[in-house]
C-alpha positions in Angstrom: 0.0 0.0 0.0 2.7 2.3 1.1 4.5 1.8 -2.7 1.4 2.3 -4.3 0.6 5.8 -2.3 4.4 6.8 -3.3 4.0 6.4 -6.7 0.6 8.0 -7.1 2.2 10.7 -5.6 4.9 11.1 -7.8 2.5 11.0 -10.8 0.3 14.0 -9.2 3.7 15.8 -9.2 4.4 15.6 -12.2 1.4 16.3 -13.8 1.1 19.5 -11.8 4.4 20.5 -12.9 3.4 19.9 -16.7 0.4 21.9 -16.0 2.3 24.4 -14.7 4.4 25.0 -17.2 1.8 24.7 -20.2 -0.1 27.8 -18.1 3.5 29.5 -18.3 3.7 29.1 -22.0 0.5 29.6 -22.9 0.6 33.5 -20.4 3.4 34.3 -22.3 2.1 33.7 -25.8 -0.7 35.3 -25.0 1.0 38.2 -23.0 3.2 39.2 -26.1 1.2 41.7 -28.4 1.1 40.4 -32.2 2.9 42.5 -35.0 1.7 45.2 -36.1 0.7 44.4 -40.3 2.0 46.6 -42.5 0.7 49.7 -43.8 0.5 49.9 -47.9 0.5 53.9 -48.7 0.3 54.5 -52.5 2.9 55.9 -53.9 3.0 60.2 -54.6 4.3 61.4 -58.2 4.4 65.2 -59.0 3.8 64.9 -62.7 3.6 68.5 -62.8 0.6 68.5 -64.8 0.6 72.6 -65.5 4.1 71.6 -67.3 2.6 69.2 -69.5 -0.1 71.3 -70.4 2.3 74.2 -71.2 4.2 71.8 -73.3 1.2 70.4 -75.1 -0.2 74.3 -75.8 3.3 75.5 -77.0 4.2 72.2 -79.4 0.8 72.2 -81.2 -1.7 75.1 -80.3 0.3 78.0 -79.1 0.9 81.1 -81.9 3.9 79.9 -83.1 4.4 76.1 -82.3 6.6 73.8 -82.2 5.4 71.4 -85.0 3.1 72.0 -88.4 -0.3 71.9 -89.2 1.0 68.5 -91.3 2.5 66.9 -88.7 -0.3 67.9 -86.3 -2.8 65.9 -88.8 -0.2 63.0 -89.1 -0.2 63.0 -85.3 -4.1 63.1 -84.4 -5.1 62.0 -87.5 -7.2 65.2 -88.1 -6.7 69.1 -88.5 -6.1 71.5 -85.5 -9.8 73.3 -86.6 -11.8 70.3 -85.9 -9.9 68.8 -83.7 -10.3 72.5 -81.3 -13.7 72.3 -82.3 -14.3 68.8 -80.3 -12.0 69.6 -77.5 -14.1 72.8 -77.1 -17.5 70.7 -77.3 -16.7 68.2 -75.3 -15.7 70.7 -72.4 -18.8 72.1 -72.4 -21.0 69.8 -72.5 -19.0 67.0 -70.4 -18.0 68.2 -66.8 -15.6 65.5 -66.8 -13.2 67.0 -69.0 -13.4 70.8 -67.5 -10.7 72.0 -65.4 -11.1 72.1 -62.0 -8.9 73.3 -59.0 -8.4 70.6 -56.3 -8.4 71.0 -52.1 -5.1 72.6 -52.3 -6.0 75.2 -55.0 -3.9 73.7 -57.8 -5.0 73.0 -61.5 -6.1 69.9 -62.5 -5.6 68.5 -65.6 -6.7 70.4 -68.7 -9.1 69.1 -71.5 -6.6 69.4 -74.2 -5.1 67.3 -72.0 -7.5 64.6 -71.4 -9.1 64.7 -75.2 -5.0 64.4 -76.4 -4.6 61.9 -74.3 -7.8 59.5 -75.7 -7.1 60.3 -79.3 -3.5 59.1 -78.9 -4.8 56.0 -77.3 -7.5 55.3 -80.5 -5.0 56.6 -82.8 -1.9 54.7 -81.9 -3.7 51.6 -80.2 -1.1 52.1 -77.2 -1.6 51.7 -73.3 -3.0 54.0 -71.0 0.4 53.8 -69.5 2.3 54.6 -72.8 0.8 58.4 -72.1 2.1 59.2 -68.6 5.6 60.6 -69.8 4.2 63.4 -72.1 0.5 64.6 -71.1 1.0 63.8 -67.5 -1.5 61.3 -66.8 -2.0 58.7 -64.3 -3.0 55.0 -66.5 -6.6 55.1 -64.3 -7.4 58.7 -65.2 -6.3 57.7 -69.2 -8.9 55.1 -69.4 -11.6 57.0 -67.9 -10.5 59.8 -70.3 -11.2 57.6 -73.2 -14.7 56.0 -72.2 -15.9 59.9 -70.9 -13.9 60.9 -74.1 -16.2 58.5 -76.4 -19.3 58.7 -75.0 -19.5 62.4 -74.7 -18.7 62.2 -78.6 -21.7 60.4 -79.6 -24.0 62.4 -76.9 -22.7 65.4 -78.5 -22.5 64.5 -82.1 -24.6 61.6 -82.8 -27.5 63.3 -83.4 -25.3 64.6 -86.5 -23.3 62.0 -87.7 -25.0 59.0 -86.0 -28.1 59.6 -87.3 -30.5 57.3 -89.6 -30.6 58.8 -93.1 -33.6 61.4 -94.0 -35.4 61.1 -97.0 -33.6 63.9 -98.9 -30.4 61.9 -97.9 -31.6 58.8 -99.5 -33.0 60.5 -102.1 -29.6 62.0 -103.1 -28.1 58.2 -102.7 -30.4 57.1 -105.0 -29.9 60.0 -107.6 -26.2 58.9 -107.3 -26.6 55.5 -107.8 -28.8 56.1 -110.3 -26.0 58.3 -112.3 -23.7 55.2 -112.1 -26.2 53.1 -114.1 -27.9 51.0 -111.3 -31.1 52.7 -110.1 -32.6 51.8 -106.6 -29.0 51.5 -105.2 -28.5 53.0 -101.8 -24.7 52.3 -101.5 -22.0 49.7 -100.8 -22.3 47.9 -97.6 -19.2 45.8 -96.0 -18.4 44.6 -92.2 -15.1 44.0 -90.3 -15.3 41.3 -87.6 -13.2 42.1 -84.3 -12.0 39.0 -82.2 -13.8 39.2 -78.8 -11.1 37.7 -76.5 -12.9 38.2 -73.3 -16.5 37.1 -74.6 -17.9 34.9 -71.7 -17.8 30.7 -72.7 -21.6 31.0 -72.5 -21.8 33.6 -75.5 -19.0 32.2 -77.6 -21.3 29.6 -80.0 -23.5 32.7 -80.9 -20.7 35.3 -81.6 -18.7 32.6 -83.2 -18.4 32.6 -87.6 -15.8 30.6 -89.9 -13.1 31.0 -88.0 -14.4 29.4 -84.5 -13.6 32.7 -82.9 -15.8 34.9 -81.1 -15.8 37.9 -82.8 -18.5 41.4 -82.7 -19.1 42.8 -86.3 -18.8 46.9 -87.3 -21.1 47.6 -90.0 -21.2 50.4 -92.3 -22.6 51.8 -95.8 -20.9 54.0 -97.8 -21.9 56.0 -101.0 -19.4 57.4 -103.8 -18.8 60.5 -101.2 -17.1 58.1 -99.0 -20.0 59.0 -96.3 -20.5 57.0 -93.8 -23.8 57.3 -92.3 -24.4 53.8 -90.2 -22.0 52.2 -88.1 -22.7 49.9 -85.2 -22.1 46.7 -83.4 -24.2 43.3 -84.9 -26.5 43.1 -88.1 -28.3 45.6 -89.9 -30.9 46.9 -88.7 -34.1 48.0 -90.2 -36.5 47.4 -92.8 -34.9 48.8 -96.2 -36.5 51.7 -97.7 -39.3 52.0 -100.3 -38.2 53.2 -103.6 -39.7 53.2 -107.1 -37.5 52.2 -110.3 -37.9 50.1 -113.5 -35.1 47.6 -115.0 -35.3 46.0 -118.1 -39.1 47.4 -117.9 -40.1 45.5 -114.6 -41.2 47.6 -111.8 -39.1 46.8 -108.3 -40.5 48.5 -105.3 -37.1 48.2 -102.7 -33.7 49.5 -102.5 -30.6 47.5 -102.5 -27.4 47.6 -101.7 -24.0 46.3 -103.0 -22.0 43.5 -101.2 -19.2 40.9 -101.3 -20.1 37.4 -100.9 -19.9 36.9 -97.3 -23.8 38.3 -97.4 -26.7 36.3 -97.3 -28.3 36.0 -100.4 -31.0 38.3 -100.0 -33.1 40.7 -102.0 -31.7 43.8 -101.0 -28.2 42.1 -101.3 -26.6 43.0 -105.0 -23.5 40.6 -105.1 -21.1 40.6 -107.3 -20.7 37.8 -110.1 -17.6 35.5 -109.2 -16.8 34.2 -112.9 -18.0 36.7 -115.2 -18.7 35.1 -118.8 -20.0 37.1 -121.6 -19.8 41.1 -122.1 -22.8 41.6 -120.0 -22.0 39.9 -117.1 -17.9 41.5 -117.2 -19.8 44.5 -117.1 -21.5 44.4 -114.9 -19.1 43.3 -112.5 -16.8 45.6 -113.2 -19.2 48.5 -112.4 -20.3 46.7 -109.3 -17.1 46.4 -108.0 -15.8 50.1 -108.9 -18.8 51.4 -106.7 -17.8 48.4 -104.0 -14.7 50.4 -103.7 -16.0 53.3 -101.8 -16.8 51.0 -98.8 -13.4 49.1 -99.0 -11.6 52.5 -98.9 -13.4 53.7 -96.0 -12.6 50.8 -93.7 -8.9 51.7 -94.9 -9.0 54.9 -94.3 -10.3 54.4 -90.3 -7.8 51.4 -90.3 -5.1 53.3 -91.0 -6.1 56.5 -88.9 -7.5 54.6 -85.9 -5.7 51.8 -84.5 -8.0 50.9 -82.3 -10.5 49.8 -84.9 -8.3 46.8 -86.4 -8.6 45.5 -82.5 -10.4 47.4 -79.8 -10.3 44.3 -76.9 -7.0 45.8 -75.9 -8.9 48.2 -74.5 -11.7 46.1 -73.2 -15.5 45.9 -74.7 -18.0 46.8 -71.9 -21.6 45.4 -72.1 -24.5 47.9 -71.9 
């Protein structure tokens, strides 16, 4: 019994003195105060943005600047006039791009500024980054230049140049058809498909053509004034206007228009004949496709002033 008692109370000891030193650890874990995490501050830049408007005003709008008329076209891909006529516009009628003074008093950035900084992006297809070293502004405020930038363009001018034709603008289309030998022609329509690289998996079987690609289609007519008065994302929209005209003395009651062969064969669809045979038919090919030629130019032309039309996902394509 008296072995028994000895070594129950050896066990109690020790068990008291593991206790004892688990409460010691655990106090002093708890006792010690934890880290403090770090602190993430963004980082200040004086860009000086009253110096990059200065330099901006005194290379291209000042009274004598730095560079020519030409090479101001070349650069924005349009003439000082119009393109002071837009920045002035848009300033007006967009707060977003009128200059304010901050907390501190200081200028903010200017709307030459903000409107050179969005045609450079559309122009030259570059980052909002790629900006920063001359106009003085920050890659978050360049992208919400160019979306307040856009959308402030067709608010302001769509009602202009965005417009549905009127009937004394499809009469003269159809006068001018008309003078080129095919009466009831409206004008030359052609499409440009853009590769949707960001178009959700659920979308990409309807969006998707020949190529297996997702892609979003720009759409536009042109006449033999290179005039292009519809442009916009998907397929033509619209019923096609009522005209009166007679070929080969039958009557036709609708308008047409000319296209390649990626169309549909439809009524209003004039396509081209692949294999001409016969006088006749190398005629009329040839006169179909000199009128076709409007259209193809005008995609050149905004191809090779705009960058950002040959691909605009760099930029992203938001869904309204």
């Amino acid at each position: 019994m008296s072995n028994w008692s000895s070594d129950h109370e050896v066990d109690q000891m020790v068990e008291e003195e593991v206790d004892s030193i688990v409460e010691g650890i655990q106090y002093n874990y708890t006792k010690e105060e934890e880290p403090p995490a770090p602190i993430f501050r963004r980082v200040h830049i004086n860009r000086d943005r009253e110096e990059g408007h200065t330099r901006l005003r005194n290379d291209y709008f000042g009274e004598n600047p730095t560079y020519t008329p030409a090479m101001f076209r070349r650069r924005f891909r349009m003439n000082k006039p119009l393109f002071e006529c837009i920045v002035s516009t848009i300033e007006n009628g967009v707060p977003y791009f009128r200059q304010r003074r901050d907390a501190t008093g200081r200028l903010g950035l200017s709307a030459l500024q903000k409107c050179s900084a969005a045609i450079r992006m559309m122009a030259y297809r570059c980052l909002a980054d790629a900006v920063d070293e001359y106009l003085r502004l920050v890659e978050t405020t360049a992208h919400k230049c160019l979306e307040n930038f856009v959308d402030g363009d067709i608010h302001l001018f769509g009602d202009v140049y965005l417009r549905r034709p009127t009937a004394e603008d499809l009469q003269r289309l159809l006068n001018i058809g008309e003078q080129r030998g095919f009466p009831g022609m409206v004008g030359s329509i052609d499409c440009m498909h853009w590769e949707w690289k960001n178009c959700p998996t659920a979308w990409k079987g309807q969006y998707s053509r020949g190529s297996g690609k997702p892609t979003i289609v720009l759409e536009a007519v042109a006449s033999q004034e290179l005039w292009i008065w519809h442009a916009f994302f998907g397929p033509l929209e619209g019923r096609a206007p009522r005209v009166s005209y007679v070929v080969n003395r039958h009557q036709y009651e609708m308008a047409y228009y000319f296209t390649d062969g990626i169309y549909p064969k439809w009524t209003t669809f004039i396509q081209s004949i692949t294999l001409p045979r016969g006088r006749k038919a190398k005629l009329f090919a040839q006169c179909q496709e000199a009128c076709r030629k409007y259209v193809e130019r005008a995609f050149g032309v905004l191809q090779a002033r705009f960058a950002i039309v040959k691909n605009p996902t760099l930029f992203g394509i938001k869904e309204k």
